[in-house]
ZAMAR-372756 format. One record per residue: residue in three letters; x negated, y, z negated of N, C-alpha, C in turn. Coordinates in steps of 0.02 Angstrom, whole numbers, plus 50000, padded with zeros to 5 digits. Atoms other than C-alpha are relative to their C-alpha. Layout:
N
+------+-------+-------+-------+-------+-------+-------+-------+-------+-------+
| code |    nx |    ny |    nz |   cax |   cay |   caz |    cx |    cy |    cz |
+------+-------+-------+-------+-------+-------+-------+-------+-------+-------+
|  ala |     X |     Y |     Z |     X |     Y |     Z |     X |     Y |     Z |
...
+------+-------+-------+-------+-------+-------+-------+-------+-------+-------+
END
This chain:
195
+------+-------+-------+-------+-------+-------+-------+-------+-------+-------+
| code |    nx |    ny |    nz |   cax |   cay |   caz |    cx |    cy |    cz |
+------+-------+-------+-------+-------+-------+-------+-------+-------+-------+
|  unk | 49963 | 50059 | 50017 | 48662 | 49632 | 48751 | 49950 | 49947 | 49978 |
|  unk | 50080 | 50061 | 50042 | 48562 | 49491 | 48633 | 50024 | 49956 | 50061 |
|  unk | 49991 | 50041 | 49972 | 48537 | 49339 | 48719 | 50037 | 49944 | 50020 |
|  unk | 49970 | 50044 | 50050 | 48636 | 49220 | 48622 | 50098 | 50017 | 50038 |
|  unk | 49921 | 50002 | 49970 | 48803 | 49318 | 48677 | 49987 | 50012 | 50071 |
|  unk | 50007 | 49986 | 49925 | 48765 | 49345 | 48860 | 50004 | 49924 | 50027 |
|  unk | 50004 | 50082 | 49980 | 48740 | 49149 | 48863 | 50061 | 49986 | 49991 |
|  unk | 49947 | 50021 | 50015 | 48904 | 49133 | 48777 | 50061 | 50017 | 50055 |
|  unk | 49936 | 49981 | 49932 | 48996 | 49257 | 48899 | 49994 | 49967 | 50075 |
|  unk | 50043 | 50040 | 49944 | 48892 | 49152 | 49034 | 50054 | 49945 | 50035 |
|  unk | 49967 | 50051 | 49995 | 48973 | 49003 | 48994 | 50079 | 49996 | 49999 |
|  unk | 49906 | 49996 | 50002 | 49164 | 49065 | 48957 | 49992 | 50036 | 50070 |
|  unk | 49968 | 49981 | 49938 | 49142 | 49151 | 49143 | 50019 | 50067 | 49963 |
|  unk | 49978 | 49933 | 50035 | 49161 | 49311 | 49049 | 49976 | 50066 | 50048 |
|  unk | 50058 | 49921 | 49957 | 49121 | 49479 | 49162 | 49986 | 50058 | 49947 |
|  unk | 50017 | 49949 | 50025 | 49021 | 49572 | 49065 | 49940 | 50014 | 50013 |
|  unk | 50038 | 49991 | 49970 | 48888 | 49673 | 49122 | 49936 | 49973 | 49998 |
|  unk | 50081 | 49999 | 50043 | 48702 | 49627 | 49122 | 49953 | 50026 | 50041 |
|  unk | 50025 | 49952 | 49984 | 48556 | 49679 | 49180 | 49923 | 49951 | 50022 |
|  unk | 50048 | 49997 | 49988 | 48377 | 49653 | 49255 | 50028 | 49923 | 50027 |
|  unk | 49998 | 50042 | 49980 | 48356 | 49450 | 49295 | 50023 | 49952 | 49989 |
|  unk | 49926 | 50038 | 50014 | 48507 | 49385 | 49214 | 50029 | 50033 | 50044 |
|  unk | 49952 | 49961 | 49959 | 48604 | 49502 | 49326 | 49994 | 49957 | 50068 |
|  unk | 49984 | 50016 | 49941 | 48550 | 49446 | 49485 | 50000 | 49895 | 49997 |
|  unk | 49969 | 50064 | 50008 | 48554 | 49249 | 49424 | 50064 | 49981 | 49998 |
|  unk | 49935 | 50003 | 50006 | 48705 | 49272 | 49386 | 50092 | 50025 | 50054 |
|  unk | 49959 | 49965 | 49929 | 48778 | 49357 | 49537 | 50012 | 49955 | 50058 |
|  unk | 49991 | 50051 | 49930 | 48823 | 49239 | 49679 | 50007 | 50047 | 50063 |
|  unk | 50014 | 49984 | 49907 | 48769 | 49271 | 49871 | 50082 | 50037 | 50040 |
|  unk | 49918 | 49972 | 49948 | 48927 | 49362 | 49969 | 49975 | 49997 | 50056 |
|  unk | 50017 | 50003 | 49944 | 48947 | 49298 | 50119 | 50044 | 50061 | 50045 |
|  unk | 49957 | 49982 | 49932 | 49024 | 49398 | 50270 | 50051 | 49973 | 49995 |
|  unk | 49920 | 50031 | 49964 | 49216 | 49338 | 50314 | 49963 | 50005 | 50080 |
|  unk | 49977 | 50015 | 49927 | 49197 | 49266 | 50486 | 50044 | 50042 | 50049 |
|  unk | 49961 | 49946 | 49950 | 49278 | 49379 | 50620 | 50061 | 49941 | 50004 |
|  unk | 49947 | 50042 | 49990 | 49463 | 49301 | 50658 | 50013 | 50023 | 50064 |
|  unk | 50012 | 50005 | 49935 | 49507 | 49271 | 50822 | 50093 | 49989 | 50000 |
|  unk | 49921 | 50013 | 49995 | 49719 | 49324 | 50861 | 50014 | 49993 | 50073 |
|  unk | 49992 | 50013 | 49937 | 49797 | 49269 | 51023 | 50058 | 50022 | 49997 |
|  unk | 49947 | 49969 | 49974 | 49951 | 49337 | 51098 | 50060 | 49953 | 50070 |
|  unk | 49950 | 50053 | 49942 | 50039 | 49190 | 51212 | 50051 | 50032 | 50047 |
|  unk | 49943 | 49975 | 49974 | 50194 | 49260 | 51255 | 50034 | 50060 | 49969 |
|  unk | 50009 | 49948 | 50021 | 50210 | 49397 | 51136 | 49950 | 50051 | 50002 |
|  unk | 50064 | 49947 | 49987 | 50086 | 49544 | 51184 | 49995 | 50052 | 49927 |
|  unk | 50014 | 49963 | 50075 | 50029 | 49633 | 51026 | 50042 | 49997 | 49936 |
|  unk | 49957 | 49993 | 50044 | 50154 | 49596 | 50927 | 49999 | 49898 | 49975 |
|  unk | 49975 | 50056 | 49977 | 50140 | 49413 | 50831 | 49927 | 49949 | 49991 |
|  unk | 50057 | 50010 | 49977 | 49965 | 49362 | 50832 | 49998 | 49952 | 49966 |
|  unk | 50018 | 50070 | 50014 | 49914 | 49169 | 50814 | 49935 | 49995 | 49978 |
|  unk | 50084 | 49995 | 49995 | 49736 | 49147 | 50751 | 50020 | 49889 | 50005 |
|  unk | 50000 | 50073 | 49996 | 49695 | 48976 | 50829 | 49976 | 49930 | 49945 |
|  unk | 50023 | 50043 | 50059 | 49681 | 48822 | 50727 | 50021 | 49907 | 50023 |
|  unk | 49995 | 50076 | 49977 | 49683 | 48651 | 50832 | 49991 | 49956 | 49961 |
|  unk | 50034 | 50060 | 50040 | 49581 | 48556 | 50696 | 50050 | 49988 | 49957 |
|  unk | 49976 | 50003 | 50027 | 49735 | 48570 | 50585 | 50072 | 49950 | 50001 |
|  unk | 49963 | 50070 | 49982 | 49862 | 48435 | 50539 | 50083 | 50057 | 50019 |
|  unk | 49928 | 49977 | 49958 | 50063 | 48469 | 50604 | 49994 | 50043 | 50049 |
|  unk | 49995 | 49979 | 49947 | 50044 | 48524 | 50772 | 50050 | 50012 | 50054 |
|  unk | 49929 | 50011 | 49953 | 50199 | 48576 | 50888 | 49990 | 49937 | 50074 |
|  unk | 50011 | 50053 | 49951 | 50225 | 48430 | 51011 | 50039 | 50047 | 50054 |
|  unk | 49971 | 49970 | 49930 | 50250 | 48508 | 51195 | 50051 | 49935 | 50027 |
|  unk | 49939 | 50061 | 49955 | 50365 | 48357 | 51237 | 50047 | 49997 | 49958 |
|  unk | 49935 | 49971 | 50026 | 50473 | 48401 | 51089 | 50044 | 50046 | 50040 |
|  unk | 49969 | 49955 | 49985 | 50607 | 48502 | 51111 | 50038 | 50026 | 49928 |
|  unk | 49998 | 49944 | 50063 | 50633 | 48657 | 50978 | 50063 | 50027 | 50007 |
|  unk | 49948 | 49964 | 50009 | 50797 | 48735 | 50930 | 49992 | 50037 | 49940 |
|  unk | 49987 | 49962 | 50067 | 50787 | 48858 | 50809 | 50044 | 50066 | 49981 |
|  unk | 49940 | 49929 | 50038 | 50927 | 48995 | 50720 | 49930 | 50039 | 49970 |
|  unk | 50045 | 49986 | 50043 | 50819 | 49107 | 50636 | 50058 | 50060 | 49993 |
|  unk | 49978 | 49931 | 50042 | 50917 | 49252 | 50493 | 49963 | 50008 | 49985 |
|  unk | 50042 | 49952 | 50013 | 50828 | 49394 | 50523 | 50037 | 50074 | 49933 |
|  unk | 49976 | 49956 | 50059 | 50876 | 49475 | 50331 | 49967 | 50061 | 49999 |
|  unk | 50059 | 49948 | 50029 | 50709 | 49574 | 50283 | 50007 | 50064 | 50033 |
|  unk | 50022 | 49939 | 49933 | 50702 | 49760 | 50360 | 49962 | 50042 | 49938 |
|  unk | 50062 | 49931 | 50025 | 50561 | 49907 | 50320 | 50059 | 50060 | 50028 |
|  unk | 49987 | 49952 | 49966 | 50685 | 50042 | 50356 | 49968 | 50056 | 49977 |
|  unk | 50043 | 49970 | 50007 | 50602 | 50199 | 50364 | 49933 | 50007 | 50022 |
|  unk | 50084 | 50007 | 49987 | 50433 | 50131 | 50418 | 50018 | 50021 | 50087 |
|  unk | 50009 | 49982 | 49917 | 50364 | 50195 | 50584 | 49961 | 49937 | 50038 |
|  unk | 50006 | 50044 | 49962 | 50317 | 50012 | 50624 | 50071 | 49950 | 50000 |
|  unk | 49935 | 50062 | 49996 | 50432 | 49851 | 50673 | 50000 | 49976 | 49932 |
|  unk | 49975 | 50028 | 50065 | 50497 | 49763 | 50538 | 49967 | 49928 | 49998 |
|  unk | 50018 | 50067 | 49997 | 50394 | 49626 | 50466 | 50014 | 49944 | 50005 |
|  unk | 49962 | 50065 | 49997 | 50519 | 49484 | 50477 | 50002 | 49983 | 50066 |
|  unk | 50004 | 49985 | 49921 | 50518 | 49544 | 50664 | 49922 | 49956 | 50044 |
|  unk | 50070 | 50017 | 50013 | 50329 | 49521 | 50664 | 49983 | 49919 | 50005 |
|  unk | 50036 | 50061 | 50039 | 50334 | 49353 | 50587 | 50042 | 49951 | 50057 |
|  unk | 49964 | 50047 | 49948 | 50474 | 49298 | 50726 | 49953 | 49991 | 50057 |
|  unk | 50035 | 49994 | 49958 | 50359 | 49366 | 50865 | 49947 | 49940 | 49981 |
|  unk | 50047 | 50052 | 50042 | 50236 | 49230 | 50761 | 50013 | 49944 | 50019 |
|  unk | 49974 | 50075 | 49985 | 50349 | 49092 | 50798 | 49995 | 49983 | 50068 |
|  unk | 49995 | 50003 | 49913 | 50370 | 49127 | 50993 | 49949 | 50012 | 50030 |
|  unk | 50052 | 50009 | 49969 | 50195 | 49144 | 51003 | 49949 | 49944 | 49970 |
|  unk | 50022 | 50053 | 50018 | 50158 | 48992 | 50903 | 50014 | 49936 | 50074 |
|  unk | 49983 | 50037 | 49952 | 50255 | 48894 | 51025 | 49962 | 50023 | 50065 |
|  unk | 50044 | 49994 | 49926 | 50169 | 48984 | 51181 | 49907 | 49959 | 50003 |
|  unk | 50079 | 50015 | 50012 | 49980 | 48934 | 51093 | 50041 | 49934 | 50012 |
|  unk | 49979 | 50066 | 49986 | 50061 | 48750 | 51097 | 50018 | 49965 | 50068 |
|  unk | 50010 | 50001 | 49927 | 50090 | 48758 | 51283 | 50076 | 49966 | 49999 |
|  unk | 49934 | 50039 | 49979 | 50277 | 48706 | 51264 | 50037 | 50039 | 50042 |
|  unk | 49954 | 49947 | 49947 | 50369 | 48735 | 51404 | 50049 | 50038 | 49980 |
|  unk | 49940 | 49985 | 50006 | 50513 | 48849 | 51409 | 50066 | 49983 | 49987 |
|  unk | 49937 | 50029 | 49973 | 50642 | 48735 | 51449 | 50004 | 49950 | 49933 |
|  unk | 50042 | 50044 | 50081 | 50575 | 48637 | 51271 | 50026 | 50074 | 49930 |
|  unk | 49987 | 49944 | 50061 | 50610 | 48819 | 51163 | 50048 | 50018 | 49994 |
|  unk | 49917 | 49978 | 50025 | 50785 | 48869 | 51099 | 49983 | 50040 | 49933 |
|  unk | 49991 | 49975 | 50039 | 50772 | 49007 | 50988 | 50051 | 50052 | 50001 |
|  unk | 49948 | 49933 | 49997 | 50911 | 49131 | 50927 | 49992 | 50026 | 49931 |
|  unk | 49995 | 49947 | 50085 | 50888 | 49271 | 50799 | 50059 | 50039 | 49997 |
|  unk | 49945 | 49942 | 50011 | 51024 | 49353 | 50714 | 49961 | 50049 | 49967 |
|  unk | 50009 | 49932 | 50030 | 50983 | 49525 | 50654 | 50062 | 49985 | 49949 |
|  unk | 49937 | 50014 | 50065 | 51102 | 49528 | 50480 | 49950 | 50035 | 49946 |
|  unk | 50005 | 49930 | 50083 | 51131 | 49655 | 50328 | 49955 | 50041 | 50027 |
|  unk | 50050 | 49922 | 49975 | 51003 | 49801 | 50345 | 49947 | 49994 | 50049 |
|  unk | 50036 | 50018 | 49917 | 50907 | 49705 | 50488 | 50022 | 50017 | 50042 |
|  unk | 49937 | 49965 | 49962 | 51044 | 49753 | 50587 | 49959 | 50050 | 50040 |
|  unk | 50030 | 49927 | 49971 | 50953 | 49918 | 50610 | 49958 | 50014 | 50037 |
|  unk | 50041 | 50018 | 49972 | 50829 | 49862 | 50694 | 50034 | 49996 | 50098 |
|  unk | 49963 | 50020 | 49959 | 50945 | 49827 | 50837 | 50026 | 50062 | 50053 |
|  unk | 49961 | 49923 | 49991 | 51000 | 50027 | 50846 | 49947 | 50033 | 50077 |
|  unk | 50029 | 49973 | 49964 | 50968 | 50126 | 51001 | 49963 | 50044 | 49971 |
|  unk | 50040 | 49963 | 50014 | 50840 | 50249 | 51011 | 50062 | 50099 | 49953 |
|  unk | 49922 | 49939 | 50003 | 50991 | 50399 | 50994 | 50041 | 49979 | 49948 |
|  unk | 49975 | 50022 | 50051 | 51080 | 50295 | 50860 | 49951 | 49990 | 49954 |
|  unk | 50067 | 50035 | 50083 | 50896 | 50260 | 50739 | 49993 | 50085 | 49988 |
|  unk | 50010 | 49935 | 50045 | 50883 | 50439 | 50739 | 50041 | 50041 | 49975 |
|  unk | 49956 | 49967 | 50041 | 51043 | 50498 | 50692 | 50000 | 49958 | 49913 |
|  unk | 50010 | 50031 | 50072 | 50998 | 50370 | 50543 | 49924 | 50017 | 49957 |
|  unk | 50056 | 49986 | 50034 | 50826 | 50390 | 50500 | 49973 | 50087 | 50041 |
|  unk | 50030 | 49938 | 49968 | 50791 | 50586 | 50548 | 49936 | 50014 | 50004 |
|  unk | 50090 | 49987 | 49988 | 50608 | 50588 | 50533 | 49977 | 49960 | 50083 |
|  unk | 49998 | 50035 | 49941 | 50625 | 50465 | 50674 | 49995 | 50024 | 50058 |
|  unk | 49986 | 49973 | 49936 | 50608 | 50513 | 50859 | 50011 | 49926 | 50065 |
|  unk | 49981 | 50056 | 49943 | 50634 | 50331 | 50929 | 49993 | 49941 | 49922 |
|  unk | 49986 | 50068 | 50029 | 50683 | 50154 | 50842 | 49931 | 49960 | 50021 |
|  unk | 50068 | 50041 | 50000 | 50493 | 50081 | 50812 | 50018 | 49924 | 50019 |
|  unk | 49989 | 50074 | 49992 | 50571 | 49905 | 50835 | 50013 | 49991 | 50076 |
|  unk | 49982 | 50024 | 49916 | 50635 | 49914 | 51016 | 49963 | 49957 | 50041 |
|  unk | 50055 | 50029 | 49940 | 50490 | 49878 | 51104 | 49993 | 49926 | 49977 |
|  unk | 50022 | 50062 | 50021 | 50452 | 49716 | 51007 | 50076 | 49950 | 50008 |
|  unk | 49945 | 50065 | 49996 | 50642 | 49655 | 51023 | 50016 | 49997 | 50071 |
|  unk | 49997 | 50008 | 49924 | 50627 | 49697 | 51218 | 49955 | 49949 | 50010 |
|  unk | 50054 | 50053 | 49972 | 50465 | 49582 | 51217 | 50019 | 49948 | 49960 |
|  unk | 49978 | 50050 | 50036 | 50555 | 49454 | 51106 | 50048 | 49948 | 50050 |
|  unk | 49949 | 49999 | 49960 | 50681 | 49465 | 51239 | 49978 | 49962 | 50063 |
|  unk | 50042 | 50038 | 49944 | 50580 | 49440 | 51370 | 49965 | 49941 | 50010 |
|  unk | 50045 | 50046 | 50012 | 50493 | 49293 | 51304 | 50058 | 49950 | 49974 |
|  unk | 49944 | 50051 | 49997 | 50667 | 49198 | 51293 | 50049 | 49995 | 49952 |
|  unk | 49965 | 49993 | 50078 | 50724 | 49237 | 51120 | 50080 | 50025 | 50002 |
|  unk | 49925 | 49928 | 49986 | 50926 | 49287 | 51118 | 49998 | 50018 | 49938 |
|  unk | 49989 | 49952 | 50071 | 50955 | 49408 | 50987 | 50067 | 50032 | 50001 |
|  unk | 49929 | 49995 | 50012 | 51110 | 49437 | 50915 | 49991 | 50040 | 49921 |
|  unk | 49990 | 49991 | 50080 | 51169 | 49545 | 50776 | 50083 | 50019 | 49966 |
|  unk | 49955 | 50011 | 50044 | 51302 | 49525 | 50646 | 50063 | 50079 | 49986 |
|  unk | 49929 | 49950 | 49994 | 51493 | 49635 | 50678 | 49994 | 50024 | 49944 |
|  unk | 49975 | 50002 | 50045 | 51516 | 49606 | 50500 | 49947 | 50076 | 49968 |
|  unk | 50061 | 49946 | 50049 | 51338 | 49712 | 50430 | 50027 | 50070 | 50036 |
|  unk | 49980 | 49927 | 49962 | 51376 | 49834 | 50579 | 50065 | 50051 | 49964 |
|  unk | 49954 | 49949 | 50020 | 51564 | 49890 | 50507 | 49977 | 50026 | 49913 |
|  unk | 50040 | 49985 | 50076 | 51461 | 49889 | 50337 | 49962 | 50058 | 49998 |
|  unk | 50028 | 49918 | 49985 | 51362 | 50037 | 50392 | 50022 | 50037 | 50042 |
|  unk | 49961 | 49966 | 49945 | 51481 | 50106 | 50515 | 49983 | 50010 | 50047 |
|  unk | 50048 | 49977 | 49921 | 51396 | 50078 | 50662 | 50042 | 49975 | 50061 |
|  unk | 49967 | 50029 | 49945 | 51479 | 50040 | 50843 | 49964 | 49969 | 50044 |
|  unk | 50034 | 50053 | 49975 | 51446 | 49932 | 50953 | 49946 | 50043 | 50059 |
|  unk | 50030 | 49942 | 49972 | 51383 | 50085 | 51065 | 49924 | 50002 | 49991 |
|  unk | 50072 | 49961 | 50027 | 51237 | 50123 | 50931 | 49950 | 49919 | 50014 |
|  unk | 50033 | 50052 | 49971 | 51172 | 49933 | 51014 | 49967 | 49993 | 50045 |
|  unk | 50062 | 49995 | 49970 | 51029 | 49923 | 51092 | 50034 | 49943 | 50066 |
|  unk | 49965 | 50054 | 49953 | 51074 | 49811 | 51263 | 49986 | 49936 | 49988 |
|  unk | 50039 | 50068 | 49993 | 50954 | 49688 | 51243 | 50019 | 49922 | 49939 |
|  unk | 49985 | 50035 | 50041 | 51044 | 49634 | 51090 | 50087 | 49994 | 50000 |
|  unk | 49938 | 50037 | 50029 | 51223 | 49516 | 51059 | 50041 | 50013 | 49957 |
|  unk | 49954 | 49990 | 50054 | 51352 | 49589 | 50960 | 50034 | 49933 | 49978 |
|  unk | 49945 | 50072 | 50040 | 51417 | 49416 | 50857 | 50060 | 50033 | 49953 |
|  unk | 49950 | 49987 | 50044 | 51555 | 49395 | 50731 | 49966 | 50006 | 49940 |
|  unk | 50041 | 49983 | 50068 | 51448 | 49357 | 50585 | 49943 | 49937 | 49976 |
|  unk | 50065 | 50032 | 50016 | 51287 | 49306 | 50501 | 50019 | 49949 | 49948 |
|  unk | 50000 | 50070 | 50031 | 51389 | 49179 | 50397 | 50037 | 49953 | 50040 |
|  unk | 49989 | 50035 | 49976 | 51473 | 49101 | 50518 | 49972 | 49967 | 50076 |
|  unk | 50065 | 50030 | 49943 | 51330 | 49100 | 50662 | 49970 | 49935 | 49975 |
|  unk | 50043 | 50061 | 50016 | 51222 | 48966 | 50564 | 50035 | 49952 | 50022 |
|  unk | 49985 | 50082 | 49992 | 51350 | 48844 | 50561 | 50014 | 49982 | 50068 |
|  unk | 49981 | 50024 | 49919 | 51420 | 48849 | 50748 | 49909 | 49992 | 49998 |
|  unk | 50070 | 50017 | 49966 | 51214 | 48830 | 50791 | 49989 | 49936 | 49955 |
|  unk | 50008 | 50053 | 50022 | 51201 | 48706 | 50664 | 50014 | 49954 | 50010 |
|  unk | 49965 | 50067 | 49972 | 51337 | 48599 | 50732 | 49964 | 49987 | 50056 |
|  unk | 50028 | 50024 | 49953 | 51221 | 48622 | 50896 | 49920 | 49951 | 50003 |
|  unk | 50071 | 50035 | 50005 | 51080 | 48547 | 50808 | 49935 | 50057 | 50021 |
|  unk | 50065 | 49939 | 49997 | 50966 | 48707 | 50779 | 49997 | 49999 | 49916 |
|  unk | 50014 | 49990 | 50064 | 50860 | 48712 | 50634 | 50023 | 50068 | 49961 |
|  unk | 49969 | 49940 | 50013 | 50911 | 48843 | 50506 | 49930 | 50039 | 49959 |
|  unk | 50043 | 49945 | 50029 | 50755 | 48991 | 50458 | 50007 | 50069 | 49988 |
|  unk | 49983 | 49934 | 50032 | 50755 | 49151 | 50350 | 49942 | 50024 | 50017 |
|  unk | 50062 | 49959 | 50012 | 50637 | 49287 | 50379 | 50024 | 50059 | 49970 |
+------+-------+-------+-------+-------+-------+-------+-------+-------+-------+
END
């Protein structure tokens, strides 16, 4: 490559190759990524907070949180939880890194449309997904459960895939429906979030 265009591709930021002591002038230092550091509050593996105090909007522990959250998104098929699941566990362990009490957190997830499935006993996920030998989500909506969250999912999606109330996992709320949940919670003054 002459000189003349190597300067030119230099200056437009152009990647094109070069060689000997233009090459390494031209190469910038790579640093390492920093190790990240995830915490687990009240969600155990599932959920993970990487801390960040120095940052502006911080949950106030003397607030008090109400939140709906429609849980839409599902991975069906996958042999992990469902990322929307994931990202809830995120929220209930945001609030645990914040040190807000219990009695300060109000969250309720609906499961709705093909989230739903998520919800299915172990004996009901595998008459649906046959590769299956257990509903990968359970465990994370038992520790969702446990960590104060009610979970509820939507009649309406259920007669949509023909499911009974049977193929329901305990830990989860059979409602009427994922369009008329928001608003009764809304009238209670709970924010409204999609995952």
């Amino acid at each position: 490559m002459n000189t003349r265009l190597a300067l030119v591709a230099f200056a437009l930021g152009a990647a094109i190759p070069a060689s000997g002591a233009f090459a390494a002038a031209a190469t910038p230092a790579v640093k390492a990524a920093p190790a990240v550091t995830w915490v687990y509050p009240l969600v155990p593996k599932f959920g993970g907070v990487h801390p960040r105090p120095d940052v502006d909007m911080q949950l106030d522990p003397k607030a008090d949180y109400k939140v709906f959250v429609d849980v839409v998104s599902a991975d069906p098929g996958s042999d992990q939880p469902y990322h929307s699941l994931q990202r809830l566990a995120r929220l209930v362990n945001l609030m645990g890194y914040a040190k807000m009490p219990p009695s300060h957190v109000h969250i309720v997830a609906l499961l709705d449309r093909e989230a739903g499935l998520a919800a299915l006993t172990d004996a009901a996920y595998r008459r649906y997904d046959k590769k299956s030998s257990s509903n990968p989500n359970l465990p994370l909506l038992h520790a969702l459960q446990k960590a104060g969250v009610k979970l509820m999912v939507c009649s309406q999606a259920m007669a949509g895939m023909g499911l009974k109330d049977g193929d329901i996992d305990p830990s989860v709320t059979v409602t009427l429906s994922g369009l008329t949940d928001p608003v009764i919670y809304g009238q209670r003054g709970y924010t409204f979030m999609q995952l």
